[in-house]
C-alpha positions in Angstrom: 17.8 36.1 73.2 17.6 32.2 72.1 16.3 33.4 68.5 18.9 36.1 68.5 22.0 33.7 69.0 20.6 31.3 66.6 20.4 33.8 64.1 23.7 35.3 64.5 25.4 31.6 64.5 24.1 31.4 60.7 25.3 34.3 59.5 28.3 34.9 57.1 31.4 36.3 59.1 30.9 39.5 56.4 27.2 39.7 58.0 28.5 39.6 61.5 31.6 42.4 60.6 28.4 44.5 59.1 25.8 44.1 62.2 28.9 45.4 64.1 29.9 48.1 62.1 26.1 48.8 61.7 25.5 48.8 65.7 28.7 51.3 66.4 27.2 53.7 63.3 24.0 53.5 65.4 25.3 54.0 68.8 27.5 57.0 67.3 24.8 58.7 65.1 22.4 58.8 68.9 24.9 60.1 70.5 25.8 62.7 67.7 22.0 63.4 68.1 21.6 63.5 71.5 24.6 66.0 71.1 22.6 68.2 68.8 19.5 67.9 71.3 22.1 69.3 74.0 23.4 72.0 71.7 19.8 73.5 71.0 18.3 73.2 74.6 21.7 75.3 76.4 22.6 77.5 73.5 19.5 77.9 71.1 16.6 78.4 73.9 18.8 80.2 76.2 20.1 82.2 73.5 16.5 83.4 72.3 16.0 84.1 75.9 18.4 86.4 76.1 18.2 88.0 73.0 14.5 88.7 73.6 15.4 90.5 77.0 17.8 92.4 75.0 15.6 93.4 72.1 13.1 94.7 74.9 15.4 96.6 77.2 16.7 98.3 73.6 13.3 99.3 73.2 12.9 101.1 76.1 16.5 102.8 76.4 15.8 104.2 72.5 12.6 105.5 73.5 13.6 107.5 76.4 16.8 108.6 74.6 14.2 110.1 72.1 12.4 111.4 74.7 15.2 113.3 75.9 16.8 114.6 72.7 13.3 115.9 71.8 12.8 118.1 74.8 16.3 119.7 74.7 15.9 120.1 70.9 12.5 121.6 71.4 13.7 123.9 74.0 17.4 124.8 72.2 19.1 124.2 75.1 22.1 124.2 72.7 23.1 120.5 73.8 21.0 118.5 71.1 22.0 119.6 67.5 20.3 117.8 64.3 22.5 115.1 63.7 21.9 113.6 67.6 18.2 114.5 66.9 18.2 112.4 63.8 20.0 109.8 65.0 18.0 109.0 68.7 14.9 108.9 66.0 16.5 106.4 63.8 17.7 104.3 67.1 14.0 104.0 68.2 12.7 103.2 65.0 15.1 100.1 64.6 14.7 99.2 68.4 11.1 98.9 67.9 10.8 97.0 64.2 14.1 95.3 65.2 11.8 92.4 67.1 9.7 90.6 65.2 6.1 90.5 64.8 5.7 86.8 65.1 2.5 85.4 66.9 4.2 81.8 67.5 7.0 83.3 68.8 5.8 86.2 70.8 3.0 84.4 72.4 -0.8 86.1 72.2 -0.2 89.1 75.5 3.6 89.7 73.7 2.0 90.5 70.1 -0.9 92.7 70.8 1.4 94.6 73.3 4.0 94.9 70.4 1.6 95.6 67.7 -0.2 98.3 70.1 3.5 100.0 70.8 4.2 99.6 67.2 0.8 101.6 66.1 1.4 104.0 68.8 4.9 104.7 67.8 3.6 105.6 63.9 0.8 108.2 65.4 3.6 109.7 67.0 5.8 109.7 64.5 3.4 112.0 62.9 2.6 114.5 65.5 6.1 114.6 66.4 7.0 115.2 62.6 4.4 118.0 62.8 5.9 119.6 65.7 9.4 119.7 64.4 8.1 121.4 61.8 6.3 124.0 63.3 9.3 124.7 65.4 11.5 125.2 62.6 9.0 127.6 61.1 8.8 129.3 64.6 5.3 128.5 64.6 4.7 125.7 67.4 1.5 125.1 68.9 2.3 124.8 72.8 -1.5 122.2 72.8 0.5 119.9 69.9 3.6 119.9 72.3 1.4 118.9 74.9 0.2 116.0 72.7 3.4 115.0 71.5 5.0 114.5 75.6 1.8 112.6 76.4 2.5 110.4 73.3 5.5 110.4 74.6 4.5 108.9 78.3 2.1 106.5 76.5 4.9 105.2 73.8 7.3 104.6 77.4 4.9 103.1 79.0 3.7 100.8 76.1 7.9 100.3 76.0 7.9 98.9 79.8 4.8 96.6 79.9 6.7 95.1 76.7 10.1 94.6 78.8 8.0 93.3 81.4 6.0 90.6 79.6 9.9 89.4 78.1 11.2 88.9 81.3 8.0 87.0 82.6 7.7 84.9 79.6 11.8 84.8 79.8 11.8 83.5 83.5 9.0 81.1 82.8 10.4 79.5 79.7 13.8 79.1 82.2 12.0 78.1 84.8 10.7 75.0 82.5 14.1 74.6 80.8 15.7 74.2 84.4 14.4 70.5 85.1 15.7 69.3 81.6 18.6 70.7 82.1 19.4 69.5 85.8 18.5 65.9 84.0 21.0 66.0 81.1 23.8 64.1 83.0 21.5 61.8 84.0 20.3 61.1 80.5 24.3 60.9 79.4 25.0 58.4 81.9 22.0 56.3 80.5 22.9 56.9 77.2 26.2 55.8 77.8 25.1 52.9 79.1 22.6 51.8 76.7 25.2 52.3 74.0 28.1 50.3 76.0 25.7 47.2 77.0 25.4 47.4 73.0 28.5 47.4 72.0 30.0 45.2 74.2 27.1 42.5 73.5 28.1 42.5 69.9 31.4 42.0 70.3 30.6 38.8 73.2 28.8 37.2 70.2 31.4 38.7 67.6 34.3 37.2 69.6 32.4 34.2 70.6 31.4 33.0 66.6 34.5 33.8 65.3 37.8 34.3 67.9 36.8 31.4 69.8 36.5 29.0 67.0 40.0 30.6 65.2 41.2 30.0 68.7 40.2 26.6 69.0 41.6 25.7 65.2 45.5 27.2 66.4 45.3 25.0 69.6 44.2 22.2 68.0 47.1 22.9 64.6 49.5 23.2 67.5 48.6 19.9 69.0 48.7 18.4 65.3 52.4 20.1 64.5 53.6 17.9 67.8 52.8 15.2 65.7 49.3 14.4 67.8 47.0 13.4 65.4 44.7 11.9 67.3 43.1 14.5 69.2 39.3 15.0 70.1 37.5 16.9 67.0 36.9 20.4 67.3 33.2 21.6 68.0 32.2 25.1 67.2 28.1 26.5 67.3 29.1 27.7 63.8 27.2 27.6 60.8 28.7 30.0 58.5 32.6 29.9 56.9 34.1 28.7 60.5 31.8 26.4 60.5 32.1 24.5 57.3 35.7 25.1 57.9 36.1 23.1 61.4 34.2 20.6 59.8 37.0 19.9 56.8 39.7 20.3 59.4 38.1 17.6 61.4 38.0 15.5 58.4 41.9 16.3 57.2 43.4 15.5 60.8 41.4 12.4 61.1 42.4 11.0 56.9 46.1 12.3 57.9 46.6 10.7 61.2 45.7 7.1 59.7 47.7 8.1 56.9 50.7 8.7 59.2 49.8 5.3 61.2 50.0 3.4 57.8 53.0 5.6 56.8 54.5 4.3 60.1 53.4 0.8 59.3 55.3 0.7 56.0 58.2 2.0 57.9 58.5 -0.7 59.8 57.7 -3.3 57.5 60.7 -1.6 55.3 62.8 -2.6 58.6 61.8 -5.8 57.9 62.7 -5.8 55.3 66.2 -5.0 55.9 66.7 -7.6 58.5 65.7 -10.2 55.9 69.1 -12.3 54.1 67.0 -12.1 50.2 68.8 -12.0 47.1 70.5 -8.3 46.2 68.2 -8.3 43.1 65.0 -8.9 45.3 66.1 -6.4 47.8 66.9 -3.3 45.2 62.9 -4.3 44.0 61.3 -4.0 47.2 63.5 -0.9 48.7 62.9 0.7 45.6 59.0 0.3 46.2 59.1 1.0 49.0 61.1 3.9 48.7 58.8 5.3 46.4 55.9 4.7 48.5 57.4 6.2 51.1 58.2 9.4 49.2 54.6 9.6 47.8 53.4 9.2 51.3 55.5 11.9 53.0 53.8 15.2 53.7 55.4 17.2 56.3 53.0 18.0 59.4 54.7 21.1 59.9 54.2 22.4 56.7 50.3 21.1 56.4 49.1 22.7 59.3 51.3 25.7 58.9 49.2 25.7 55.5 46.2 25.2 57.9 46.7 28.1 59.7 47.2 30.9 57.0 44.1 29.8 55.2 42.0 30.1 58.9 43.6 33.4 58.8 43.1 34.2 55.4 39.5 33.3 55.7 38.8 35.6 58.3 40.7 38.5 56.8 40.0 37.8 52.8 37.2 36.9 50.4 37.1 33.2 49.3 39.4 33.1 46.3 42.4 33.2 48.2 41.3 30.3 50.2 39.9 28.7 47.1 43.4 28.8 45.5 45.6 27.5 48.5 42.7 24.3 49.2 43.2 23.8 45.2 46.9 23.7 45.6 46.9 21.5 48.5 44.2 19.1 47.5 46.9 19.1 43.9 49.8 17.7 45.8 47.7 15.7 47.7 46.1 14.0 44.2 49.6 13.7 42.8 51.6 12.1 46.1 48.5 9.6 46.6 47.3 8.1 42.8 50.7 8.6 41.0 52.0 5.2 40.3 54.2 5.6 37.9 58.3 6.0 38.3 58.2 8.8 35.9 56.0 11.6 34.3 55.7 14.3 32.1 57.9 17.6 33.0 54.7 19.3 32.9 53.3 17.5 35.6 56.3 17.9 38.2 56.7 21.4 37.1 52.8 22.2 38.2 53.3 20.4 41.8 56.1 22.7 42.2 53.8 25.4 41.3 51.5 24.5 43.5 54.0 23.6 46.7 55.6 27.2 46.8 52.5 28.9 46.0 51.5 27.2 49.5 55.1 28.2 50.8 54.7 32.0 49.6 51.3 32.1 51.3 53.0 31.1 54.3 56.2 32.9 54.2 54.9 35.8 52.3 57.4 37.9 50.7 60.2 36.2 52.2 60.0 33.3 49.7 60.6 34.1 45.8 60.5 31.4 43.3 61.0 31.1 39.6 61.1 28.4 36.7 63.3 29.1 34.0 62.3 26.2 31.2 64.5 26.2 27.9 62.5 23.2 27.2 59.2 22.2 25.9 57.8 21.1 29.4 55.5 18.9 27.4 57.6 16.6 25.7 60.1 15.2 28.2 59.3 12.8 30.9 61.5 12.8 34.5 61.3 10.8 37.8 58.0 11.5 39.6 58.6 13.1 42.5 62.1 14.6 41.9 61.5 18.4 42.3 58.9 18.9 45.6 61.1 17.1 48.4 64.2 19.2 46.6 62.1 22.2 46.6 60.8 21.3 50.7 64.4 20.7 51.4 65.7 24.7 50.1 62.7 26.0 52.1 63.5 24.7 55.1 67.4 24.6 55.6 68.0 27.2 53.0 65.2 29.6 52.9 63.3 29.5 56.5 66.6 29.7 58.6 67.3 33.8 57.3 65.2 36.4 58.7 65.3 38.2 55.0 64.2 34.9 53.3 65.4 34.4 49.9 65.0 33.2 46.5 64.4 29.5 44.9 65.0 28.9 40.9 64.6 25.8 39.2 66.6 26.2 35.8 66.1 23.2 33.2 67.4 23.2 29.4 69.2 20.1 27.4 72.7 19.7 26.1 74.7 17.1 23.9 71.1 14.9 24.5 71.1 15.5 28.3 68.6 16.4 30.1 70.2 19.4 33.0 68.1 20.3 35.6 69.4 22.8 38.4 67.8 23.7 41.8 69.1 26.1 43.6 68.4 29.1 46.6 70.3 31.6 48.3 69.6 30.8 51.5 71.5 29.4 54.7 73.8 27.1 52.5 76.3 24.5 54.3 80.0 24.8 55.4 82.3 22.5 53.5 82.6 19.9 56.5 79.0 18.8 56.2 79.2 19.9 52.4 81.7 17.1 52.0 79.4 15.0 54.3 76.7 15.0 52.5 78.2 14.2 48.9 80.1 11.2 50.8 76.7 10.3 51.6 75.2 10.6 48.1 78.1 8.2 47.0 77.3 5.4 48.9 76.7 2.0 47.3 72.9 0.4 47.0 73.5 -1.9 49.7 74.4 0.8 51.7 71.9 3.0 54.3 72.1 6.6 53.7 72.2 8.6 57.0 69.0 10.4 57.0 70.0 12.7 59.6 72.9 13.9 57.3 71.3 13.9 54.1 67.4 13.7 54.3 65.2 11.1 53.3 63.7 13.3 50.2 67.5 13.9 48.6 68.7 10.3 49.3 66.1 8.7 47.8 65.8 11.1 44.6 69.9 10.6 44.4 69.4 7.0 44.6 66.6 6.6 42.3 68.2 8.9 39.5 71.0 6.2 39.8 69.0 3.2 39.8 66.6 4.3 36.8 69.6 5.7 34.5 72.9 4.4 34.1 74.6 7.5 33.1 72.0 9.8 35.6 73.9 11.9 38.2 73.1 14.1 40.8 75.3 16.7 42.4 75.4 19.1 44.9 77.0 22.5 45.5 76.9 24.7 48.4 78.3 27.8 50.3 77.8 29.1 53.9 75.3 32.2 53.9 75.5 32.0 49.9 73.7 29.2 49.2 73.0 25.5 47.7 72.7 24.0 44.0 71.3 20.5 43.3 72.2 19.7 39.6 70.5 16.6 38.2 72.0 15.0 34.9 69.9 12.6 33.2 69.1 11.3 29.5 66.7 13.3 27.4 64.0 11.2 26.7 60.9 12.3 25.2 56.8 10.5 25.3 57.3 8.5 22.5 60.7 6.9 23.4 
């Protein structure tokens, strides 16, 4: 059983969902057979039993039918015309050839008891033949007629021993059917059994290499979305997908929980910060930094082990290019949020972590989450503010999109005018009410010196709003929103291509 379980812990999860499938075909396919076993012991054998008996008792009931048509045709008694005189002869003629003359079937006292009546019967035939002629012709020999009723006795009594052997050999093959068949539900019951202990020890190891672990994974992602990084690892037997999949989970929530500790570290530092009485030019360097730092360093829990979840499901459920593609998005944003150092990049570049964030979002949501990217520009030669579209594209998804039950749509719409470069972000989701519309834009306004309520307008808008200001003078961002309708960031900023 040791070898068994150590075999099954390193096979693929296809493997496993084959050895069950396999098992279930098996158990069906002896149970279809044991069926068909069944099916000839109760209708087959008892069915030649009977038909034998029949065939026999036929026999006998045709030859004495002859019997009597012959003497009241003989005789004229006026009650046996031709046609019934023909037909009683035709009657015992199939009776008799009607069974068989099979040595395996009729046993050695069966055959040479048929094949004696069978001879008989034609020596008959012949004399009788004669007989019949002779009467017609007026001329019957009373010694031939003589012959022809002792043929007669002889063919009947031939006829009987026949019936008689059938119904021994008949009782006797019942007689050793009977024990088999009083057995049958015995032999179900074990059957059944066999087949359940099977099946149900199949799915113990099934549910053991592959629920429990999925199991363990949610509770764990749970645990994680509270914001508990630091929980023990999780330890699974496996050695196949789950396996190699625990282990890179293990490795993610460890690398993101000290990220989040430093994260929390810079937070406070950027407190510090505040306190501080430094010069205004000073400060707008080191919040800006910092800012930035912050931004690149901000990955929503929620949304990573949301992520986490549909590719443990997806695993299970798909092949691996489904997985392959979300961990290549994932690991994507993950590259760009922790080496980008730069303050701006190509349009390119922000336009493929957008790609890659709502590609994660639409394996989460599913249909519920459309997106599109209408470009009018060549994405190639204009450079923007790194990190300007994926917190503006995390904050539609999760006030605009995630709050309707129906989900909705997110477009990113970007094309130049009068040297300007316009970039528009908008969704049809939830939207805002024109109190904390107004809110929010009062918040956008406010000077550098001045903290921007987080709770009001989101760390990922304020500091894109803020930075667009602080990187252009003329750069402007603006936003439009209406309840159940719908919200529109438009960012205004100079067209500036590589080379510039």
């Amino acid at each position: 059983m040791e070898k068994i379980r150590t075999l099954w812990e390193t096979l693929t999860i296809k493997n496993k969902i084959r050895v069950f499938t396999v098992s279930a075909f098996v158990a069906i396919t002896a149970a279809l057979l044991f069926d068909v076993w069944v099916i000839e012991l109760f209708v087959i054998e008892f069915s030649q039993i009977m038909d034998d008996n029949s065939a026999s008792g036929e026999i006998v009931t045709a030859i004495n039918n002859e019997i009597d048509a012959f003497d009241g045709y003989i005789r004229d008694t006026g009650d046996v015309d031709e046609k019934l005189w023909e037909k009683s002869k035709t009657d015992t003629y199939n009776a008799i050839y009607a069974v068989p003359l099979d040595y395996a079937h009729l046993g050695d006292n069966r055959f040479a008891q048929l094949q004696a009546l069978q001879a008989a019967y034609e020596v008959y035939c012949s004399y009788r033949n004669q007989v019949i002629t002779d009467h017609n012709s007026e001329s019957v020999y009373v010694s031939k007629l003589y012959d022809v009723y002792s043929m007669q006795k002889y063919l009947a009594e031939y006829a009987r021993r026949f019936v008689d052997s059938t119904l021994i050999d008949g009782n006797e093959n019942y007689r050793l059917l009977l024990p088999v068949v009083f057995r049958v539900p015995f032999i179900i019951a074990g059957l059944s059994i066999l087949i359940f202990i099977l099946i149900l020890y199949v799915s113990k190891m099934l549910n053991r290499s592959v629920t429990q672990p999925v199991l363990k994974l949610a509770h764990a992602s749970q645990r994680i979305a509270g914001n508990d990084f630091f929980i023990d690892d999780v330890e699974v037997e496996n050695k196949d997908e789950l396996g190699d999949m625990v282990a890179a989970f293990n490795k993610m929530k460890f690398a993101t929980g000290e990220y989040i500790k430093a994260m929390e570290e810079k937070r406070e530092a950027l407190d510090q910060l505040h306190e501080q009485e430094m010069e205004k030019l000073e400060i707008e360097k080191q919040l800006e930094t910092m800012n930035l730092e912050l931004l690149k360093s901000q990955i929503n829990p929620h949304f990573l082990f949301n992520t986490l979840n549909v590719i443990a499901g997806t695993a299970n459920l798909e092949g691996a290019t489904t997985t392959e593609q979300m961990t290549e998005a994932l690991s994507s944003l993950f590259r760009y949020n922790l080496k980008t150092q730069a303050t701006e990049a190509l349009l390119s570049q922000e336009l493929k972590i957008s790609r890659d964030y709502m590609y994660l979002q639409k394996m989460r949501f599913g249909a519920r989450v459309e997106f599109e990217i209408n470009c009018e520009v060549d994405e190639n030669r204009f450079i923007v503010p790194t990190f300007t579209f994926q917190p503006l594209l995390e904050n539609a998804v999760i006030h605009g999109i995630s709050p309707k039950v129906e989900g909705g749509k997110i477009t990113i719409w970007i094309r130049s005018k009068d040297d300007r470069l316009l970039i528009d972000i908008s969704d049809n989701g939830k939207g805002m009410d024109s109190e904390l519309l107004e809110k929010v834009r009062k918040q956008l306004q406010v000077g550098e010196d001045t903290a921007i309520d987080a709770d009001i307008v989101g760390i990922g808008l304020g500091n894109v709003s803020r930075r667009i200001r602080a990187m252009y003078e003329d750069g402007s961002l603006e936003i439009n929103s209406k309840e159940e309708e719908g919200t529109t960031i438009q960012i205004s900023i100079p067209l500036q291509g590589v080379n510039e």
